[in-house]
C-alpha positions as CSV (number, residue, x, y, z in Angstrom):
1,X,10.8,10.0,-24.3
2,X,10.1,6.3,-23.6
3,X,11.7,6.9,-20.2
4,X,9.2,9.8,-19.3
5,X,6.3,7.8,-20.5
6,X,7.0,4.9,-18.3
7,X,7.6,7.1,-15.7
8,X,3.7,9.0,-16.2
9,X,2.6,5.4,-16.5
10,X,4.3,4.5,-13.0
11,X,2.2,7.5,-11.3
12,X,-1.0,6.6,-13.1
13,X,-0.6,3.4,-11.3
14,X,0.1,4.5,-8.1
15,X,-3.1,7.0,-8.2
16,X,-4.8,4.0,-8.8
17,X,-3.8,2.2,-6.0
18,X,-4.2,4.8,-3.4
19,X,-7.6,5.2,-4.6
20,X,-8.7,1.3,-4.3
21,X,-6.6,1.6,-1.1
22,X,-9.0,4.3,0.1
23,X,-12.2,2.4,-1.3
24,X,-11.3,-0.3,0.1
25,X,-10.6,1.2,3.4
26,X,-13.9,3.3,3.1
27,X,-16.1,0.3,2.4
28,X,-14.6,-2.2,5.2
29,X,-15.6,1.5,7.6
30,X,-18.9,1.1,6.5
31,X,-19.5,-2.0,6.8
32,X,-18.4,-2.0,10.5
33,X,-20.0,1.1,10.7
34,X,-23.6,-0.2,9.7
35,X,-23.5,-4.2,11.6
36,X,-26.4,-4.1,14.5
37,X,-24.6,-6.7,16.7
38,X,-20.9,-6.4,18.1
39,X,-20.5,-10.2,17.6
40,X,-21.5,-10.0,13.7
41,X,-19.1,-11.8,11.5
42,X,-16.3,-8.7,11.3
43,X,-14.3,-10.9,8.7
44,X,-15.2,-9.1,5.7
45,X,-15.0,-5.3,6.8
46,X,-11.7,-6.2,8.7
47,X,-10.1,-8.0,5.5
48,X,-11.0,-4.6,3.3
49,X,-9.4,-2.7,6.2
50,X,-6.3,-4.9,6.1
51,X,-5.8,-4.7,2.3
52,X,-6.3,-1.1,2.2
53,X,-3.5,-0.5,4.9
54,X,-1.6,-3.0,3.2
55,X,-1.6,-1.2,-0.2
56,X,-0.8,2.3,1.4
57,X,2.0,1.0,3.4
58,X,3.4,-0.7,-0.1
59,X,2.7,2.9,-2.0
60,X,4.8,4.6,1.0
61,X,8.0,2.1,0.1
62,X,7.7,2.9,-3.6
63,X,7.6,6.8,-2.6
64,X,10.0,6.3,-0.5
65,X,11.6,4.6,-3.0
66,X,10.7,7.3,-5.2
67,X,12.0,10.3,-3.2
68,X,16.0,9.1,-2.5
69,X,16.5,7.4,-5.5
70,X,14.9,10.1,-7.9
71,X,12.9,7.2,-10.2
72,X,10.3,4.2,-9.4
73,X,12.4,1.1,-8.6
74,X,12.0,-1.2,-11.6
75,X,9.6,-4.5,-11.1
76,X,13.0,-6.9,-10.2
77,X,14.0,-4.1,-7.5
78,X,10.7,-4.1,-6.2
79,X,10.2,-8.1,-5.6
80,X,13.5,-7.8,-4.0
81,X,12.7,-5.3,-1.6
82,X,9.1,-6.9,-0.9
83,X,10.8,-9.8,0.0
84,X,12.0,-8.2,3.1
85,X,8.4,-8.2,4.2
86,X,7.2,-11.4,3.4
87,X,6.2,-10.5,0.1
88,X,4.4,-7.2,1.1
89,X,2.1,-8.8,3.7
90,X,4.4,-8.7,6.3
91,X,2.3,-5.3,7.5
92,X,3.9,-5.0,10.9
93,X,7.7,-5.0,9.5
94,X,6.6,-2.7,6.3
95,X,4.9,0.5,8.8
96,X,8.4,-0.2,10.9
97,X,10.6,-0.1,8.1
98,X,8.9,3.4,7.2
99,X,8.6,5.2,10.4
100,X,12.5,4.0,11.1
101,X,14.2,5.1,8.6
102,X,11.1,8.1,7.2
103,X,13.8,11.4,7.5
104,X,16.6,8.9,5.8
């Protein structure tokens, strides 16, 4: 039972992340989207775009994850695995790592 509960728990959080991932993304969009110059200060909108990609490409892994080892990896596993991409913001190696090895 405490095994199924952790395991709702796990999916709660993931919801929740794909949905600030997606705010995130949505927001840095309309910022762009509504700046009258094309030299305006872009660092804000592009740091929400960043994130946002960021934390989907960190969601894939832990599907990924997910899908050939049948459960979440627990946290340890995780920190281990993020260290491959320097600590998950290693963006670049993380979309690679997913694309390359996505029908694994």
């Amino acid at each position: 039972m405490a095994t199924k509960i952790h395991e709702i728990e796990k999916i709660e959080a993931v919801m929740i992340e794909v949905e600030a991932s997606f705010k995130f993304i949505a927001e840095g969009l309309k910022i762009l989207n509504q700046q009258n110059y094309v030299l305006s200060n872009n660092h804000v909108p592009l740091q929400l775009l960043s994130s946002g990609v960021e934390r989907i490409l960190k969601i894939l892994l832990l599907l990924k994850d997910k899908y050939l080892e049948g459960n979440f990896p627990e946290l340890q596993k995780t920190r281990e695995r993020f260290k491959n991409y320097d600590n998950g913001h290693g963006i670049e190696k993380c979309y690679w790592n997913y694309w390359n090895t996505r029908n694994r």
